[in-house]
KEVOTOR-15572 format. One record per atom (N, C-alpha, C): x, z, y. Coordinates in steps of 0.1 Angstrom, whole numbers, plus 5000, padded with zeros to 4 digits. Atoms other than C-alpha are relative to their C-alpha. Layout:
// KEVOTOR-15572
XZY/...
//
This chain:
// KEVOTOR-15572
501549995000/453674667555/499750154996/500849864999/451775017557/499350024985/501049945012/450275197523/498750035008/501649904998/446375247532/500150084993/500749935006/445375557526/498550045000/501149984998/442375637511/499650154999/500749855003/440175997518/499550004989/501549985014/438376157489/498850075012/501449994991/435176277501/500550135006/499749834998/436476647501/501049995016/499050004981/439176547531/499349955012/500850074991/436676297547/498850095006/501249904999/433676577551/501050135012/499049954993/436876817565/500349905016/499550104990/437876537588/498849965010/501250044992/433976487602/499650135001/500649894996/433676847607/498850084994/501149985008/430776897581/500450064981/499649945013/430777057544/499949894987/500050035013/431176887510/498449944998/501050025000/427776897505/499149915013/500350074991/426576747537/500549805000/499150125000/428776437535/498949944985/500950115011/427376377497/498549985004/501150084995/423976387510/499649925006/499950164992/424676137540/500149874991/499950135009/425975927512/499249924996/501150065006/422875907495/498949995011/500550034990/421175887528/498750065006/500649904991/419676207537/501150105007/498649904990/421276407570/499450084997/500349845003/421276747570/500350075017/499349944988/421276977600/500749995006/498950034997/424376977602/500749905003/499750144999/425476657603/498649945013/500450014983/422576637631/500550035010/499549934992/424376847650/501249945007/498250084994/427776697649/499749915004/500650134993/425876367659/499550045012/501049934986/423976537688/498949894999/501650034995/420376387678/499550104985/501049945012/417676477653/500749994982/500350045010/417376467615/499649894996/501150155001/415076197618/500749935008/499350104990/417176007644/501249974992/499050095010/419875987618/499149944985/500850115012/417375907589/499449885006/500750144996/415575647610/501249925002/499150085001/418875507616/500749924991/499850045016/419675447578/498749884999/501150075004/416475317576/499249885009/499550084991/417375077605/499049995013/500349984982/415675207640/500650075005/498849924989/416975387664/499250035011/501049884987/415575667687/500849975012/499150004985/416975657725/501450054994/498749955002/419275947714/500749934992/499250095007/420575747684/501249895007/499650144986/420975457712/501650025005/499049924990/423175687734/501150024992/498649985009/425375807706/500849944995/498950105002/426375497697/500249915010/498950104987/427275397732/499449855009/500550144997/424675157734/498650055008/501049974991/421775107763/498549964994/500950065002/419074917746/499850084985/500050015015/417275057714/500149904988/500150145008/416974737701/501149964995/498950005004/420074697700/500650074989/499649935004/420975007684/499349974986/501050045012/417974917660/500649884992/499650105002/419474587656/501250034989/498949995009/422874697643/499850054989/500349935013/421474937617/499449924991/500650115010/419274627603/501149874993/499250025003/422274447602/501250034993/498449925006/424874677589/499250034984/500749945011/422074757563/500050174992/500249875001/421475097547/501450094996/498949944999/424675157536/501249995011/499250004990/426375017563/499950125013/500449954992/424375237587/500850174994/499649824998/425475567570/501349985003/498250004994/429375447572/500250005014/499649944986/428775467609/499650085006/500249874996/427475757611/501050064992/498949945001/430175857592/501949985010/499150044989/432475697615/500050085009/500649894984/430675927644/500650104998/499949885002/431176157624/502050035003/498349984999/435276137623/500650005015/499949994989/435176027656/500050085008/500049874989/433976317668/499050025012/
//
């Protein structure tokens, strides 16, 4: 069986392409520019995402056609769930 490894924040921020600082603010669940960027939508299209809607672009970035949908998952995943997949995006790339 496999050792999980776990990131500290400092590798995981490195690993999503964004600074130290950026990553801790996602955590607490404000994006920053930057971390807009690396997502390709708004500021607001990742805070409304936390905060469980979802813009078109939001929609798109996660692959999905329907906002509702998109809206749906973030109400479901709940606020912290929503930023771990935007941190996901973020790793992903």
């Amino acid at each position: 069986m496999e050792a999980v490894r776990i990131m500290d924040h400092a590798e995981t921020a490195v690993a999503a392409g964004v600074n130290l600082g950026d990553l801790d603010l996602l955590l607490r669940g404000q994006a920053t520019a930057n971390v807009a960027d690396r997502l390709g939508v708004t500021i607001g299209d990742a805070e409304d995402f936390i905060r469980g809607s979802a813009s078109s672009a939001m929609t798109r970035r996660l692959g999905l056609i329907a906002a509702s949908a998109a809206a749906e998952l973030a109400q479901a995943a709940g606020r912290q769930g929503a930023i771990g997949i935007l941190i996901g995006l973020l790793l992903a790339g």
